[in-house]
Each structure stands twice: as C-alpha cells, then as structure tokens.
C-alpha positions as CSV (number, residue, x, y, z in Angstrom):
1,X,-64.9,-208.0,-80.7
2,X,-62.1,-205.6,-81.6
3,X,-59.8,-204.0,-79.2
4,X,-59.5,-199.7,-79.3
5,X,-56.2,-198.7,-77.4
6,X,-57.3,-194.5,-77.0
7,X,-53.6,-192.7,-75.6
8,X,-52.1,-189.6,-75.6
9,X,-48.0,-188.8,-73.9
10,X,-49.0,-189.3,-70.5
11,X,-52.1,-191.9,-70.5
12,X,-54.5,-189.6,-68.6
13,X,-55.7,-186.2,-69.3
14,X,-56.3,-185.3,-73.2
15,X,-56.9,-189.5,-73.7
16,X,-59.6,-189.1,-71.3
17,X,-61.5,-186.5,-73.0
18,X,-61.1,-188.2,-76.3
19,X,-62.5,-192.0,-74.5
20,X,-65.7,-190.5,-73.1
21,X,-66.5,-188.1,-76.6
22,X,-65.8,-192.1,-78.0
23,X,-68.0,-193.7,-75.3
24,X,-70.7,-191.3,-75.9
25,X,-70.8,-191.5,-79.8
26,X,-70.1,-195.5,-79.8
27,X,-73.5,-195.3,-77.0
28,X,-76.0,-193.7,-79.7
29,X,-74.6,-195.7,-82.2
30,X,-75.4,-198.8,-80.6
31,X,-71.5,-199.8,-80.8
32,X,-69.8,-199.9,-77.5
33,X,-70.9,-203.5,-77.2
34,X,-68.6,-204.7,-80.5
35,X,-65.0,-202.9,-79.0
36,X,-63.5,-203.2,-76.0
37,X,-61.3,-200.3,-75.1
38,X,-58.2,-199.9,-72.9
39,X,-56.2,-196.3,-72.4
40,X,-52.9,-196.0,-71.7
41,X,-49.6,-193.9,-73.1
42,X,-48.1,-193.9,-76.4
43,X,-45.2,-196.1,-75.1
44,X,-47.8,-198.5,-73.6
45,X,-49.4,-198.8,-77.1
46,X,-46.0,-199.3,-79.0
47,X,-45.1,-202.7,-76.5
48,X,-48.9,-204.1,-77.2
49,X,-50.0,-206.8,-79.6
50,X,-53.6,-207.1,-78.8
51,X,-54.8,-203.7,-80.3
52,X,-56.8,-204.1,-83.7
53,X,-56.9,-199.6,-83.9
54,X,-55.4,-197.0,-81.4
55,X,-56.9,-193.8,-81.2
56,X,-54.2,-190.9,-80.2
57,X,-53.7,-187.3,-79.4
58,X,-50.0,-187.8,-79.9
59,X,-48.1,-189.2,-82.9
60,X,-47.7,-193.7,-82.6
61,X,-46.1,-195.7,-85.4
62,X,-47.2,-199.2,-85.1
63,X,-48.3,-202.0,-87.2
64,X,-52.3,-200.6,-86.6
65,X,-55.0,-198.1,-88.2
66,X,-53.8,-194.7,-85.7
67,X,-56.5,-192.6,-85.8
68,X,-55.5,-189.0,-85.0
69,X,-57.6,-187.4,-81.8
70,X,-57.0,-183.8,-81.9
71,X,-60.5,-183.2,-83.6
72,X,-62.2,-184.5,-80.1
73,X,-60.5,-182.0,-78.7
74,X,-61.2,-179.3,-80.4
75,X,-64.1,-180.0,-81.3
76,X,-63.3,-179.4,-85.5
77,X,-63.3,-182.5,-87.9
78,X,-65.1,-184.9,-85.2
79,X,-67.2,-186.5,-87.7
80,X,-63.8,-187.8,-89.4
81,X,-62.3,-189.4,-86.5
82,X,-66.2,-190.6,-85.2
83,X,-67.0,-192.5,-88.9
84,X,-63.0,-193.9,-88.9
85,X,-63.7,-195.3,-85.8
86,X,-67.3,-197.0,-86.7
87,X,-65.3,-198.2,-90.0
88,X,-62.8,-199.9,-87.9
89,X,-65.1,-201.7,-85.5
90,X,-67.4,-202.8,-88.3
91,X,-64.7,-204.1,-90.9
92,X,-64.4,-207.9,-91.0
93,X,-61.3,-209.6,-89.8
C-alpha cells in the first residue's frame, strides 16, 4: 500500500480542500483502498521517511514525487494532478 502525505504551510485549510477533492476522485476510481494518506505541514513532510508521494499546495523538496495541488484549488489542470496521483499509487515498487 503506498503512503500520500497531502500538506500545505500550515497543515489545515488549503490541504484539506485538496484531501477530500483526493478522497473523492480516489472513491470513483476504486483506489482509496491501495494508499493510505496522512496530512500535515510542509515541515512535517520534510522530517518524514515513510511517504512514497506528497501532494502540496506549497513548494517541498524532498527525496519524493511532489505533486503540485494548486489545480484542486482552482479548479484548472485537475486532471493532471488527479492521473499523477493514480500513476503513483499504481506504479510497482
């Protein structure tokens, strides 16, 4: 099962919008089963090691696939960040 860390600066507002837009496309794909997904802050997702992709509305360098979340929140380029994030759980390893 893979691990998505979703953050933005501060771990609650704009991460939130972006986990349940997540939730419900990972739902009608028939995906949420195959991730397991934590949220937190940008500096909580620099210190972890457990994290196979983060998914952020602010900028991370880490080790990881980041996957930028702006589009979930404004609503342009959602298909991008949606088929990333289907790549990512399905990809072997």
């Amino acid at each position: 099962m893979k691990h998505m860390m979703i953050c933005c600066g501060a771990g609650v507002a704009t991460s939130t919008v972006a986990l349940k837009k997540l939730e419900a496309y990972l739902q009608g794909e028939k995906l949420l089963d195959k991730v397991r997904i934590s949220q937190g802050t940008v500096a909580e997702a620099i210190t972890r090691d457990d994290v196979d992709f983060i998914v952020s509305t602010s900028p991370v360098k880490v080790s990881v696939p980041v996957i930028n979340a702006l589009p979930l929140l404004t609503g342009m380029g959602t298909d991008k960040v949606f088929s990333r994030v289907k790549e990512l759980i399905l990809a072997e390893g």
